[in-house]
N, C-alpha and C positions, 0 to 999 in steps of 0.2 A: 486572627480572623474574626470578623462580625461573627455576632449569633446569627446563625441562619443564615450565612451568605454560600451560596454554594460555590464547588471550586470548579475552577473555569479551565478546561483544559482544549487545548488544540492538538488532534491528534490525525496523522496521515491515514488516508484510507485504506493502504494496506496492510493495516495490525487494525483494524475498527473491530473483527471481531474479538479477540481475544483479549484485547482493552473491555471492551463492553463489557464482557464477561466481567473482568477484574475490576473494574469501577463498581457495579452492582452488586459484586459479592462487599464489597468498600463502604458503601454506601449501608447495606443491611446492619455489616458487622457494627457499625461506629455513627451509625444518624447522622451522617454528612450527606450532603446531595452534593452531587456531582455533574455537571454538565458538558458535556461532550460535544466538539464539532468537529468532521471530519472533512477531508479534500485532499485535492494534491498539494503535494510538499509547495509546489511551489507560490500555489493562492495562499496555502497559512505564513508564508516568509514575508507576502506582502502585506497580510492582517496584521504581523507583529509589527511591521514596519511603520504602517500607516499609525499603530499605536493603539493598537486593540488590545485589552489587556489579556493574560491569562495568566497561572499559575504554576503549571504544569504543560509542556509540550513533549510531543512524540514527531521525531522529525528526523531524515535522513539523516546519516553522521556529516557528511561535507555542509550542509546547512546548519545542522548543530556548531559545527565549529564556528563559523560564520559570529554565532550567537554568542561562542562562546569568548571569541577574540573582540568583540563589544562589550564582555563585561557582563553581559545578561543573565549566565547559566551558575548556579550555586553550587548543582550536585547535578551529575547524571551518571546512566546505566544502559549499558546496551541490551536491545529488547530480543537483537540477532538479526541475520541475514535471510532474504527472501530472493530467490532467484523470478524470473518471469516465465509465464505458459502458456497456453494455449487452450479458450475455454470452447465448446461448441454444445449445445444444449442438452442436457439428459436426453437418453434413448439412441442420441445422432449415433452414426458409426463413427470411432475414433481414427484419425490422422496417423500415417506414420509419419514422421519429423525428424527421427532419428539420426538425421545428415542433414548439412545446410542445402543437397539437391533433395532431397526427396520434402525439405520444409519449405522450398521456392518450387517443387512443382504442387505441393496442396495450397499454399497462397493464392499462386495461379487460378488452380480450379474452383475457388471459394468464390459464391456469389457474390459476399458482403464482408466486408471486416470492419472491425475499434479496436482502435487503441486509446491510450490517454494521450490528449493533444500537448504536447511541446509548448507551446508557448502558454498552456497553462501552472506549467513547470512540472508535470507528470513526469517521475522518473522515469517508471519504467516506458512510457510512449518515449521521451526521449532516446531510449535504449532500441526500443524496438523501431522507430523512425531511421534510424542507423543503419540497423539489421536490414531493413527493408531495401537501403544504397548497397550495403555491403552486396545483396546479392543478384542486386540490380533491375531490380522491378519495381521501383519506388516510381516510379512513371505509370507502368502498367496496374497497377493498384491502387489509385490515383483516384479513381471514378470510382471504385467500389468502397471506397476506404471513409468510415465515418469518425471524426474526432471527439472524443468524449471528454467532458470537466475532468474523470478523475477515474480511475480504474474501477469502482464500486460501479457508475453509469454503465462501463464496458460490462461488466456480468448483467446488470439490468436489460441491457438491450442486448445479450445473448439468451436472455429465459424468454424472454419477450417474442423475441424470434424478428427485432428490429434488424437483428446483423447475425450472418450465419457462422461468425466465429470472435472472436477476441482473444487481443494478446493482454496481459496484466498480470500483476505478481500471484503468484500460485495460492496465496494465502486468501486472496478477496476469491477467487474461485470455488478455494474448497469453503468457504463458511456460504455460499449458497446453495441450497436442495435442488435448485433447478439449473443449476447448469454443471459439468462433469470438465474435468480437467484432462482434457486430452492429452497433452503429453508436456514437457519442460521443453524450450529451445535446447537443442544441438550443443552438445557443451563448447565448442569451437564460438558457439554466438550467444552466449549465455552472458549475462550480468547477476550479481549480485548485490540487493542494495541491503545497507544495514543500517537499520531504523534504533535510534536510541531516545531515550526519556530523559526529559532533563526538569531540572526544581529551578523555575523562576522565583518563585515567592514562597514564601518559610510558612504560608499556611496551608500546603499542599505536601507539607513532609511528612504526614501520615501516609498520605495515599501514591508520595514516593515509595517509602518503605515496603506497603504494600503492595508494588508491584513488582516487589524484589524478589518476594514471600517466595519458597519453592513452589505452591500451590500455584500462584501466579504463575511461575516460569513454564511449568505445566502445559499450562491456555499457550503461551507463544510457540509451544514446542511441537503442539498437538496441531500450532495451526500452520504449520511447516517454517516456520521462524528457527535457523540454525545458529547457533555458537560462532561470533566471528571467531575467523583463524586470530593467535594468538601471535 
């Protein structure tokens, strides 16, 4: 690597917190800068495409692979599995969701929803655009329903008080103060997506390494990021 070129990583928005953390602690330990962007999985699949470089990505395992059956990926690690939840803003009363009927009659009553829009390649709005057919209100919710870039925007406009609820992976949830994680979808309607790291380019293998650190695994663990099944 250049003297002084920082490493350029692309990382999905939901691990931004606990990356963040582990880039900064990376950065202090070893006077590397680090540059960070985040989005849905699927605006950074089209950044790498387009030819935008980086060194370092954080990117769903099924896009990983993608990357990896092009040749692209040198090393990766899995960072673990994030299911999807349901954010509605500090203070609100919490939702029961417990059952796919009592999680389609709070949709229902909900003034406003986000999710992450689908054809921005948001996993989990994918997931949850699903959810919404499977239980057949995906018409009725239609009007109230706003499409957000990327699960980060969906907790933005639940603190905001833009939208009176949000679905997105439970991990971009809890790293914000201002909105509270109501409950996880109904395990019957539940996804799990599992986000792993991968080493493009061999001057980002320190800050590979240390994202493997135990301390690092820590930040993913703390930020509800599970162990895939084996």
């Amino acid at each position: 690597m250049a003297e002084g070129r920082a490493l350029r990583v692309l990382c999905a928005g939901a691990v931004k917190a606990p990356f963040s953390t582990a880039a900064a602690r990376f950065e202090q330990a070893t006077g590397t800068p680090v540059t960070c962007s985040f989005g849905a999985v699927g605006s950074l699949r089209e950044r790498l495409a387009s030819g935008e470089p980086a060194d370092l990505v954080v990117l769903s395992k099924p896009v990983l692979e993608t990357l990896r059956r092009q040749g692209l990926v040198r090393e990766d690690h899995s960072l673990g599995c994030v299911g999807v939840g349901l954010a509605v803003r500090t203070g609100c009363t919490l939702p029961d969701v417990s059952s796919p009927e009592l999680l389609r009659e709070t949709l229902l009553r909900a003034d406003s929803l986000a999710y992450g829009d689908p054809q921005h390649g948001d996993s989990s709005g994918m997931h949850f655009a699903s959810v919404l057919e499977k239980l057949g209100i995906a018409a009725a919710m239609r009007g109230r329903t706003q499409l957000a870039e990327s699960g980060l925007q969906v907790v933005d406009w639940v603190a905001t008080g833009r939208v009176a609820m949000g679905a997105t992976p439970s991990s971009v949830i809890r790293s914000s103060a201002h909105v509270t994680l109501a409950a996880m979808l109904p395990p019957s309607l539940q996804n799990q997506t599992e986000y792993v790291c991968a080493l493009l380019d061999p001057a980002a293998t320190g800050l590979m390494a240390y994202v493997q650190q135990p301390e690092s695994r820590r930040l993913f663990a703390d930020a509800g990021l599970l162990p895939a099944p084996a």
